[in-house]
N, C-alpha and C positions, 0 to 999 in steps of 0.2 A: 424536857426533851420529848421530843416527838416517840411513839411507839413504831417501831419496824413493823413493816406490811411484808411477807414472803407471797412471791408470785409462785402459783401455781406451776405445777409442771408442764402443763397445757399453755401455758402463757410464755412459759421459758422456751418453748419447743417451737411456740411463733415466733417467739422473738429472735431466734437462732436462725428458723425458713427463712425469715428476714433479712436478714444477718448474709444469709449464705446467698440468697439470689441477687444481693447488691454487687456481692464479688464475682458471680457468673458474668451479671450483665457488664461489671465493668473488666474480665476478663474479656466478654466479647467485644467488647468495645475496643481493646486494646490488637484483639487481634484483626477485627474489620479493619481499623489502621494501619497496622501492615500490609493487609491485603489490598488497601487503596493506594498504595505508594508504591506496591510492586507491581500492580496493574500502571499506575501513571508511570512507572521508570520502560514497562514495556510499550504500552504506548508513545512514548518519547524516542524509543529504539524502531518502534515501526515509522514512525515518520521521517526519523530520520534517514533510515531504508529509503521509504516514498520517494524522498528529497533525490536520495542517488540514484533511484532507478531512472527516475523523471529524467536527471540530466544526461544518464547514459543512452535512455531512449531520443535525448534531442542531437546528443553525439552522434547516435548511429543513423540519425536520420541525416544531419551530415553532411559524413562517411557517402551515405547511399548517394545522396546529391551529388559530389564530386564524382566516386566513381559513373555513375551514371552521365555529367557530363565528360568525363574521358571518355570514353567507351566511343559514345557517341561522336565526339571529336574523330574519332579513331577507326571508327568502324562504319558509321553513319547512324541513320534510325534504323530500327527493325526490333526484333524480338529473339530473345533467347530463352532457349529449355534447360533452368538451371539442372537438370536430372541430367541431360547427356549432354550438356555445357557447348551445346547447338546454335549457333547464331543464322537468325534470316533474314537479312535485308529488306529495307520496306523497298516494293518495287517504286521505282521512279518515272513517273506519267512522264510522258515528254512532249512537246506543247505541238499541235498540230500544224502543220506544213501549211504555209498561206499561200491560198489561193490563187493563179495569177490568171486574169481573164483571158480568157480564147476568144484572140481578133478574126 
């Protein structure tokens, strides 16, 4: 039978720093993991947002379209001051009076 070899105390005390920075890095390990899956579940909640603003911004675009041709149906061209809800008629050229020759 082989003779026991006893490690030094210095060897024990590496072996333990050893020992214990495997467990830190695979604690961080375990929590960088988390940390990437709560970042991708919020990133999936921001696009998904994207997603609905996108279509509410082509809704409201529209909205505007329609309203805009009513209005127009309705009131003619011109321009309004949404602050004092102002309407001004675009003026209307009217076509010049034709000529008739002086016999």
């Amino acid at each position: 039978m082989a003779d026991e070899i006893k490690f030094s105390e210095e060897e024990l005390k590496s072996l333990q720093e050893l020992s214990q920075n495997y467990q830190r890095v695979q604690a961080s390990f375990g929590q960088l993991s988390v940390q990437r899956l709560m970042l991708e579940q919020q990133m999936k909640a921001a696009d998904e947002a994207q997603t609905q603003l996108e279509s509410d911004w082509s809704s409201n675009q529209e909205k505007e379209r329609e309203l805009v041709k009513e209005l127009n149906d309705k009131y003619g061209p011109g321009s309004l001051d949404p602050e004092t809800g102002v309407f001004t008629p675009t003026p209307v050229e009217e076509a010049p009076a034709e000529e008739t020759p002086e016999a």
